[in-house]
Structures are given as structure tokens and as C-alpha cells.
C-alpha positions in Angstrom: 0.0 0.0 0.0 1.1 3.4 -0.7 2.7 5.0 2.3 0.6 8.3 2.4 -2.4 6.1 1.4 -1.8 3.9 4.6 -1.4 7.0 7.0 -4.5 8.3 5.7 -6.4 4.9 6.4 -5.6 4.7 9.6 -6.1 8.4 10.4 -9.8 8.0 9.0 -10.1 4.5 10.8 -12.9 4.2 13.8 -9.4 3.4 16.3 -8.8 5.2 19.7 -6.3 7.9 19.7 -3.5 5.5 21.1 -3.6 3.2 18.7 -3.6 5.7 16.0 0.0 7.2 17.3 1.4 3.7 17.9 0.7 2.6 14.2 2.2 5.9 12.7 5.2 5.5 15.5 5.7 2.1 13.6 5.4 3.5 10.1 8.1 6.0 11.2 10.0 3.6 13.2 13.3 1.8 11.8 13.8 -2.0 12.5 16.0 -2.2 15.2 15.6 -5.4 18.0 14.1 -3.4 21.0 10.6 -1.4 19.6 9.4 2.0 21.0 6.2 1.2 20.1 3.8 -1.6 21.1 2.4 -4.8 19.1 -0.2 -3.5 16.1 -1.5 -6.8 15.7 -2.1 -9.6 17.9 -2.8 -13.1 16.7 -4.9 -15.6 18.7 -4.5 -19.2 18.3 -8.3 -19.8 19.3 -7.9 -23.5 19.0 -5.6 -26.5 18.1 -8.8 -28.4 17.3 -10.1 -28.8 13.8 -12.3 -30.6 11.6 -10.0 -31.0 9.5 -6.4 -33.1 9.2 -4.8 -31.6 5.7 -2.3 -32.9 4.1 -0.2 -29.6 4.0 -1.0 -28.6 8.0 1.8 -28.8 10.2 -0.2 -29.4 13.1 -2.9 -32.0 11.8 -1.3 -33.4 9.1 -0.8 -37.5 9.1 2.7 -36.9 6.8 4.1 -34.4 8.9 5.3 -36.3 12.4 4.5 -35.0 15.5 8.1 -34.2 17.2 8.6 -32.2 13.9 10.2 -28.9 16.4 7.9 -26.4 14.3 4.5 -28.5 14.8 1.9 -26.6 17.3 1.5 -28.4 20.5 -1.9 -29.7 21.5 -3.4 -27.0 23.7 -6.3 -25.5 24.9 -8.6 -23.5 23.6 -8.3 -19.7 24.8 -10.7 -18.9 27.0 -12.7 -15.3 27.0 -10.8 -14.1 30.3 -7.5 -14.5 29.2 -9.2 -13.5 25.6 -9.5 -9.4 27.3 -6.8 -9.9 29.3 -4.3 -9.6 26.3 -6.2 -7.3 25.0 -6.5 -4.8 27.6 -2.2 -5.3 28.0 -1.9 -4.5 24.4 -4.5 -2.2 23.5 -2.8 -0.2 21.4 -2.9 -2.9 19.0 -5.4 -2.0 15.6 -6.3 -5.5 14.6 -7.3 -8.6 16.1 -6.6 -12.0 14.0 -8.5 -15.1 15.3 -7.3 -18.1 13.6 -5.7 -21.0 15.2 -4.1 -23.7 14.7 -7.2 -24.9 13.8 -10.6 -24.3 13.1 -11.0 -21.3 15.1 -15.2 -21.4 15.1 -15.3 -24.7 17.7 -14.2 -22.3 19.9 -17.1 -21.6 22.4 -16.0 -17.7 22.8 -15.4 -16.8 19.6 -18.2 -14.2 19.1 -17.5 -12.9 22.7 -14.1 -12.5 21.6 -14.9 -10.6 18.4 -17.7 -8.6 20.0 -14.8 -7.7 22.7 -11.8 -7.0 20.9 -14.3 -4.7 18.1 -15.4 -2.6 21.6 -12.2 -2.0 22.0 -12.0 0.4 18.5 -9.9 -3.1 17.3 -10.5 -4.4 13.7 -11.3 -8.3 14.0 -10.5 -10.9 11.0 -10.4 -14.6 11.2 -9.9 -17.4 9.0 -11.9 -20.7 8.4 -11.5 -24.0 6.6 -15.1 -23.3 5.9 -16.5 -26.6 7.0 -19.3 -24.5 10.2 -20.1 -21.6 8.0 -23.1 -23.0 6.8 -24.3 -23.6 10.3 -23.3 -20.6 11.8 -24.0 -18.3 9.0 -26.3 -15.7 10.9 -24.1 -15.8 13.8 -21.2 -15.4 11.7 -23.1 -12.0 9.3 -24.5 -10.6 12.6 -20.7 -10.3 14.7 -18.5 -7.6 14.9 -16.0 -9.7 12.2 -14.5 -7.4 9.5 -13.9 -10.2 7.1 -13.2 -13.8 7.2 -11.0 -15.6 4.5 -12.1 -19.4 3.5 -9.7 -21.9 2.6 -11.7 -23.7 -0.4 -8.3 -24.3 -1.7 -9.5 -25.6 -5.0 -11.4 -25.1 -7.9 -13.1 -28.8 -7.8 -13.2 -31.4 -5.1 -10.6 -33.0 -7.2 -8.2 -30.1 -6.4 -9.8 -29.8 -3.0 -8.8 -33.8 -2.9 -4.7 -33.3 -4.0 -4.3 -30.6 -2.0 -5.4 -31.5 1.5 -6.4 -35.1 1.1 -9.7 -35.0 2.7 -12.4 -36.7 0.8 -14.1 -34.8 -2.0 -17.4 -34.9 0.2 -16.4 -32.0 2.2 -15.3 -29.8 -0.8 -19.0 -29.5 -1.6 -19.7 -28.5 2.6 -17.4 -25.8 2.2 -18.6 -24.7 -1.4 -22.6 -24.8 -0.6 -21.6 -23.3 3.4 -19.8 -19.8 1.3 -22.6 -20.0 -1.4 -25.1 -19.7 1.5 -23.5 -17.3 3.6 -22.8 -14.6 0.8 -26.8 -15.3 -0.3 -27.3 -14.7 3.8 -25.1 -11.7 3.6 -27.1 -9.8 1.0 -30.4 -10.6 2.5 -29.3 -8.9 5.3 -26.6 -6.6 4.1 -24.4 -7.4 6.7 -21.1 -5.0 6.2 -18.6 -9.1 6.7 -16.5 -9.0 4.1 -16.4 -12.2 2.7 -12.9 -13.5 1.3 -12.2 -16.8 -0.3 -8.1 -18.3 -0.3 -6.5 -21.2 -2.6 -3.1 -22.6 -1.8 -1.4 -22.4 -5.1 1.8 -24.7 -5.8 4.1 -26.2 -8.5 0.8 -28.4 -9.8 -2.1 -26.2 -10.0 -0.8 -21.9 -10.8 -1.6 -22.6 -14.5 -5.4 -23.5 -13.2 -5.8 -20.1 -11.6 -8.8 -18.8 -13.9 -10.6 -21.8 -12.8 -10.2 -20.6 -8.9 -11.4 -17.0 -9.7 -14.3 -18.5 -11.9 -15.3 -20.2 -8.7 -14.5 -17.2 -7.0 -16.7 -14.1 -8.9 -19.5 -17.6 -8.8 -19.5 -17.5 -5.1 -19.4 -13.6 -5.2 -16.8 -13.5 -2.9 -15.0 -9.7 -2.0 -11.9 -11.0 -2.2 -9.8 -14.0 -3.6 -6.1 -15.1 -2.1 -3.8 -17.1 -4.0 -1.5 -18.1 -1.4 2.0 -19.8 -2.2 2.6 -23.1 -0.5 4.2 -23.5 2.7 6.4 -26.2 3.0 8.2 -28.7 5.0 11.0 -30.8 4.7 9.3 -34.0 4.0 8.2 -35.9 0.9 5.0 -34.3 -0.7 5.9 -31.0 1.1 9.9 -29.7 0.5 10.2 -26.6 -0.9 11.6 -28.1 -4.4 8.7 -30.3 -4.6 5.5 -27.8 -4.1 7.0 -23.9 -3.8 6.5 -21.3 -6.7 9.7 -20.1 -7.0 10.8 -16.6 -9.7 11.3 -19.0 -12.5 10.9 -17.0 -15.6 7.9 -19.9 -16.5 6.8 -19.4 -13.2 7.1 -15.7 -13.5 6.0 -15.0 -16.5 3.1 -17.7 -16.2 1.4 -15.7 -13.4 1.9 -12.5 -15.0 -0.1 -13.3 -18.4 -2.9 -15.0 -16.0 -3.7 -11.9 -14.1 -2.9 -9.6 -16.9 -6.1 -11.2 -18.3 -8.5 -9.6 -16.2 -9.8 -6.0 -16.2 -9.3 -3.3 -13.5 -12.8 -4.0 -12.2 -11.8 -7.8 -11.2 -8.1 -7.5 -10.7 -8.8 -5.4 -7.7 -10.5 -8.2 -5.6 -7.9 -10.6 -6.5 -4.1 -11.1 -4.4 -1.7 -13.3 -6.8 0.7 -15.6 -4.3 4.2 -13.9 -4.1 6.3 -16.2 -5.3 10.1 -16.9 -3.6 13.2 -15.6 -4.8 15.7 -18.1 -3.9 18.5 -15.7 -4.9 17.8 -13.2 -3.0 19.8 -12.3 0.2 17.6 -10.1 2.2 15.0 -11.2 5.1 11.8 -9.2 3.9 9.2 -10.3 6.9 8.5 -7.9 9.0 5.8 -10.3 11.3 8.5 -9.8 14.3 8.2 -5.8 14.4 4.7 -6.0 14.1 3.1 -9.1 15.4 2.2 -10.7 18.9 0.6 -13.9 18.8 -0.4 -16.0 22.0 -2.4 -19.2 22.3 -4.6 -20.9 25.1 -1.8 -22.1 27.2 -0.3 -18.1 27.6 2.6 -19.4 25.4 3.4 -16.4 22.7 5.4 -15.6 19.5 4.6 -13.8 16.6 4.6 -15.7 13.6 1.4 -17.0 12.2 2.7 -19.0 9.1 5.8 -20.9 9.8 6.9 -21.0 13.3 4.3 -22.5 15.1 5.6 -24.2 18.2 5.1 -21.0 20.4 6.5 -23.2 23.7 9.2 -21.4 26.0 9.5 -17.8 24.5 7.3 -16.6 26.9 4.1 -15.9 28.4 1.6 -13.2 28.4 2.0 -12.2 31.9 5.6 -11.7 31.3 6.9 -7.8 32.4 8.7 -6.7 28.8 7.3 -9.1 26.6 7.5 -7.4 23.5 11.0 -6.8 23.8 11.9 -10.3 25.1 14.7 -12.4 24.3 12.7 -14.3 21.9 11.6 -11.4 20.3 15.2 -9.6 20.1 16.6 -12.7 18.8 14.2 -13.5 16.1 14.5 -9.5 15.1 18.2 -9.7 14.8 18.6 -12.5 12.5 15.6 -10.3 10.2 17.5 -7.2 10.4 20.8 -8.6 9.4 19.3 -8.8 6.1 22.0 -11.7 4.8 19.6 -14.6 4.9 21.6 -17.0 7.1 20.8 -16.5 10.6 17.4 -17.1 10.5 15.3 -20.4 11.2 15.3 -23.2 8.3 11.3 -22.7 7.6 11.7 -18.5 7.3 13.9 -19.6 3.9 11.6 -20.9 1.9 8.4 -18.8 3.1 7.3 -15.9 0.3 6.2 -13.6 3.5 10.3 -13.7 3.8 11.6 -13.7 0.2 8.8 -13.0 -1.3 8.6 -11.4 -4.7 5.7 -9.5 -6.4 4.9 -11.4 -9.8 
């Protein structure tokens, strides 16, 4: 986003005064391992239950073992209490993500925790696998939620199939659950933004047209094409699965959503594809991110680093400036690409590359 365009958002935005002056104090800040201004995000692992086990997950998968050091441990769900208590310590905070490392609607409190966290002048997003939208649809259209994203992650159950290896059966759940909650949403004109996200890999980029087709059928606001995330075991390494600046790759992409006019090319995100050659550390999740699950345990990425055990807790004095933190900002500001953890190397929020 444009920088003067992104001060003006958040000038505009509904946010109490404080968190306005934290975000521009970050815009204006330089990355350095100890931060003068607080968390703008927080990230809540709502749940490590799902009703799912995919293929690709690192915490339910059934190819991925379990003492894998990056899989999310088994642990409670977060409870409402401890819900507003990290939110009232980091209130300064603009947006609330509920996700999970799983299906973050089984958690009993979600709605109290949007409703909550949206009181507090905070925007709230989560993310689904889509497979208890249909069922919670007017709850869902009648919350606080900004938007939630739903990983169809394919274009038929066939793709559905390949890519998470559940049975094609519950492609159609997800399909008919988004299909009836955007016909929901316009009977009530419910102000949700509905979003839609596909996991795109080595196998399946050239059959992007078919996702959006399913897409702008489904009337979604917006559609995520999301690069793979790997890990380093058959079906899942990084040379296996990850779009990588290829020129084919590269090239490929850019004809697909050269295709489409203004009017649609606005509600689609192409996946960022990886640029194994280059040396700098581009995420910025550490400088911007706190993320906590039900046990109290935090850290701050939501994509790769998942095992959130011993780098804290949320009662800790100084948390955001931590060892964990200061450790994982060094290696990002070095900007060499060595010192950082093996999964950071191959993830396109790290050496990512627009298309």
C-alpha cells in the first residue's frame, strides 16, 4: 500500500487515539531489536482443534510427524478471560486475528471475543477452513468480524482432494456453506467482508482462472492465492510444491492476471512467489506481530513458526521486547539470509517477490 495512502487509512479508521500514534510511530520507526512502540497486531491461536487433518498442516497433518520442532503443540482452547486480558495489555494494538491452529469457530467464545476485541475500537479478521459456515452463517453476518478468509483451496473437489487429502465430500460442505452465507449476507446486508483463499503450488498456478471463476460464482469480495508453505518431508519440501521466480513461473502468473480488467483484478491477491537468490529477510511479522495461544505461550509468527512453547508468556513484564523477540528481530535485520530459522527460507512472506 502506498505510504501516504496507509497513514491516511488509519487516520480515518474508527481506532482510539492511542492506537492511531502507535501505528504511525511504527510507520516512522526503523527496525531495530528493541521497539518504542507496542504490538499493532495480535494473533490468537483460538484452537488446536479442527475438523480437518490436511495434508499440507503442520499441526494436523498424518505426513508431517509429531516431534517435527515447528508443529503446534496440542493445547487449549483460549478462554474469553485471558481473551481481554491480552487485550487490555496491548490495546494499542489496531487488529485482532483469530485463527488458530485450527478451526477457530469450535471455539465456544469466539463471538465474545470478536464482539470484545471490536469494543475496544480493534479491527477483527479470522480465518476458516469453511466446514461450520453454513451452520453458523447468521451468527457469523450478525458479529463484529471485518472479514473472514475461507480456505476452499480448490477449484473442484478433485483439487480440494490433491491438495489437503480429505475426501471430496467435504469440498462441496465448504462450497454450498460460502454459497449460502454470501446469499445470507445480501439478504441482510451485513457490512462481513467475505474472502475466499487457494493454496497455489508447483501443480495447479496454471489453473488459476478456474479458482477465480469459482471465486466471482460464489461472489466473494476478495480471492487469495497463497504460495505453498512447505516442510521438509516428501510431498511437502520446498523443491517439490513452492512457486519459486522462475521465468515460466514468472511469467506464467503474470499473463494470468494480466487477463483480467481493473474492475476484477482489484479483488484478486496473486501468491508472491520466492526468490531463492535473493539475500535479504523481507518479513516484518517480528516488528509488528504478537501472537499467544490458550496455554499463555506467545510468539509472533502466524505461518511458519508454530511451536510458540518457552519464548514466553503473556503475563511476562517486557514481553515485547523479550529475548525471543530480540533474537528473532536480529537475524531479520541482518538482512544476509543465514541466521534465520530453516522454515523463514523458503516462506514468500520472507523472500517473497511480487509477480
Amino acid at each position: 500500500m502506498n505510504p501516504a495512502k496507509n497513514i491516511l487509512n488509519i487516520i480515518a479508521a474508527p481506532h482510539t487515539l492511542g492506537q492511531k500514534t502507535n501505528y504511525l510511530r511504527y510507520l516512522f520507526s526503523k527496525k531495530e531489536e528493541v521497539l518504542k512502540y507496542n504490538p499493532v497486531t495480535i494473533s490468537i491461536v483460538a484452537t488446536t482443534r479442527c475438523t480437518l487433518a490436511c495434508n499440507m498442516c503442520p499441526t494436523h497433518s498424518r505426513i508431517v510427524p509429531k516431534d517435527y520442532p515447528y508443529v503446534q503443540k496440542a493445547i487449549r482452547d483460549i478462554d474469553f478471560e485471558m481473551f481481554k486480558d491480552i487485550v487490555n495489555r496491548f490495546k494499542k494494538a489496531t487488529t485482532v486475528h483469530i485463527i488458530g491452529s485450527g478451526e477457530p469457530l469450535l471455539n465456544k467464545d469466539f463471538f465474545k471475543m470478536v464482539d470484545y476485541a471490536a469494543s475496544r475500537k480493534m479491527k477483527v479478521k479470522t480465518f476458516s477452513n469453511g466446514t461450520t459456515i453454513g451452520d453458523l452463517k447468521k451468527e457469523i453476518l450478525s458479529s463484529k468480524l471485518d472479514g473472514i478468509t475461507i480456505s476452499i483451496n480448490g477449484h473442484n473437489a478433485e483439487e480440494f482432494t490433491r491438495m489437503t487429502g480429505m475426501d471430496k465430500t467435504v469440498y462441496q460442505t465448504i462450497y454450498d456453506g460460502v454459497r449460502a452465507l454470501v446469499e445470507e449476507k445480501n439478504k441482510c446486508n451485513s457490512s462481513v467482508k467475505i474472502k475466499l483463499s487457494f493454496i497455489i503450488d508447483r501443480y495447479n498456478y496454471t489453473a488459476i482462472p478456474e479458482m477465480v471463476k469459482v471465486g466471482l460464482e460464489l461472489d466473494a469480495d476478495h480471492i487469495f492465492f497463497c504460495n505453498f508453505l512447505p516442510a521438509p518431508f516428501e510431498g511437502l519440501r520446498a523443491e517439490e510444491r513452492v512457486l519459486t521466480a522462475r521465468p515460466e513461473i514468472r511469467d506464467a502468473l503474470t499473463e494470468i492476471f494480466r487477463r483480467y480488467p481493473p474492475a476484477i483484478r482489484k479483488r484478486l491477491t496473486p501468491p508472491v512467489i520466492v526468490d531463492a537468490a535473493t539475500r535479504h529477510n523481507l518479513c516484518d511479522i517480528h516488528f509488528t506481530q504478537i501472537r499467544f495461544d490458550g496455554d499463555g505461550n506467545v510468539s509472533s509468527c502466524s505461518m511458519m513458526l508454530l511451536n510458540m512453547s518457552g519464548n514466553g508468556t503473556y503475563k511476562d513484564d517486557g514481553l515485547w521486547n523479550n529475548d525471543f523477540f530480540r533474537d528473532m528481530r536480529r537475524a531479520f535485520i541482518s538482512g544476509e539470509g543465514r541466521f534465520i530459522p530453516e522454515p523463514c527460507k523458503s516462506c514468500p512472506d520472507n523472500r517473497g517477490k511480487d509477480i
